[in-house]
N, C-alpha and C positions, 0 to 999 in steps of 0.2 A: 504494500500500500504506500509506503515512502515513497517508491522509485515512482508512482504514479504522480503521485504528487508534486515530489520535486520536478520532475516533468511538465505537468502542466504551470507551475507557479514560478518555471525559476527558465526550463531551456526553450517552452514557446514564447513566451516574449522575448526571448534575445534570437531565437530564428526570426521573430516577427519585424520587430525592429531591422535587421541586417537585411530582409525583405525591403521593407519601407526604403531603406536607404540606399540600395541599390536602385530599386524604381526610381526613387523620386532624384537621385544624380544621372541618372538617363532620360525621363520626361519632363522634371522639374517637381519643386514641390505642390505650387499649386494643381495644377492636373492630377498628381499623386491623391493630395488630398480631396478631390472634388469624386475622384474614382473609387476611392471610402467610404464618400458619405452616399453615392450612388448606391454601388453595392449593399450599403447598409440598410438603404430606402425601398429597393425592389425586393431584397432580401426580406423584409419585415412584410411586405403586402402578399409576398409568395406563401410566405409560411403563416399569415391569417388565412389566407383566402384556402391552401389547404389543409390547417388545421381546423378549419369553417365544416369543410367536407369530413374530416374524418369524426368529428363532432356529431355530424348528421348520421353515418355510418354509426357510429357506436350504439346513437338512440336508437336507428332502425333495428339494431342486433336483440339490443336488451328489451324492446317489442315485442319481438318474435321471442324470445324466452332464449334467445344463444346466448352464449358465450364471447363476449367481444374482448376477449387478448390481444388479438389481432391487431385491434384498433388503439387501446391501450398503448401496447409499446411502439405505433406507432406515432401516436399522439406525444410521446415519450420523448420520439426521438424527432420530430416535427420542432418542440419543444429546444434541445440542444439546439438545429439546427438556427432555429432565431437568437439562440445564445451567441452560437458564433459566428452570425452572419452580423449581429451590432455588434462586435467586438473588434475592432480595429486592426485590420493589416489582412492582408491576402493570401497568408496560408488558411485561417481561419474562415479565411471567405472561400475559399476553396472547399473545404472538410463542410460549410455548411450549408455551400449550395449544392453538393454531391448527397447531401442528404434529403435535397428538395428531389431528385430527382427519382422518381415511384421504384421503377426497378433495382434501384439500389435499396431503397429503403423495405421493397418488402424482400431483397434479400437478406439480410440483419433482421427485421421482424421473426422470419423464419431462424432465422440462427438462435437470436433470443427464446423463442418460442420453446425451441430442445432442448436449450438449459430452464427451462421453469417447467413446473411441475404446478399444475393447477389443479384445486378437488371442486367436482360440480357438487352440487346440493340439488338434489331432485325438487319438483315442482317452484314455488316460490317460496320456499320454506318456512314455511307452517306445515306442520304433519298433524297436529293436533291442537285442539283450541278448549279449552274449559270455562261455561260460563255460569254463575252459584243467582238464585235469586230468590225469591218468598215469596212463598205461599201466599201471607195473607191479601186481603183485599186491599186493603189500606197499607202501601208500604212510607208514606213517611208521616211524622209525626210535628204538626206546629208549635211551635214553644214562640214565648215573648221574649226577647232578650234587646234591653234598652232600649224601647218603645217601637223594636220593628219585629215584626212575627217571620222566623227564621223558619224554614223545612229542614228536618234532619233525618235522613235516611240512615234507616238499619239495615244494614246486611247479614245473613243470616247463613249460616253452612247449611243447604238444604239440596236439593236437585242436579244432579250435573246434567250438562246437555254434550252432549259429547258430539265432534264432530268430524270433517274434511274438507278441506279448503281448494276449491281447483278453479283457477284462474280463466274464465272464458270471454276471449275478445273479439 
């Protein structure tokens, strides 16, 4: 976990940087920096408009009563991608627009996918439901309390209604 670390916080900013500076002493700084703030601009509306979509996909999944992992880790990784597409310099813009791009990403969804291990839960889990109630006719009782008449209901261990819950849309 170190080496990852140190990695991300110590040797891509100084690729990043040595990037930068190589560009911008062969186009100049400004154009460097206007190609930054571009990339950073298309980058953000890319990855709303499709993490919009896979938003939409997930609801459709959990609709239908699936399973949307699928959609999860790519929303996952939809998510890095906008991390590293506002993050300044062109390696990063690199890694985050290659993650915009569907056939990379569901390949990694799929790779993610075999390392998790997901347990489904049959129906919408509920399997059983218990509800207690009384008998009597009359279940609550008026009392006065500081000049407003309160109802106070008694619950009473009596009846179970025992049931199954199954969801029909």
């Amino acid at each position: 976990m170190f080496r990852v670390l140190f990695f991300l916080f110590i040797v891509v900013p100084i690729i990043e940087i040595a990037v930068l500076m190589q560009v911008g002493s062969l186009i100049g700084a400004w154009p460097t920096l206007a190609i930054v703030i571009v990339t950073a601009w298309l980058g953000a509306r890319n990855v709303k408009a499709q993490g919009l979509a896979t938003v939409q996909n997930l609801q459709n999944k959990m609709a239908q009563g699936e399973m949307p992992s699928e959609e999860i880790v790519a929303g996952l990784l939809l998510l890095v991608a906008g991390v590293l597409l506002v993050t300044p310099g062109f390696v990063t813009d690199a890694f985050g627009l290659s993650l915009l791009i569907p056939q990379v990403r569901k390949a990694l969804v799929s790779s993610v996918q075999q390392h998790l291990s997901v347990q489904s839960i049959g129906g919408a889990g509920f399997s059983q439901s218990s509800f207690h109630f009384e008998q009597e006719q009359q279940p609550f009782q008026h009392q006065k309390q500081d000049g407003f008449e309160r109802a106070k209901h008694h619950v009473h261990q009596g009846s179970t209604i025992d049931g199954e819950y199954e969801r029909k849309d």
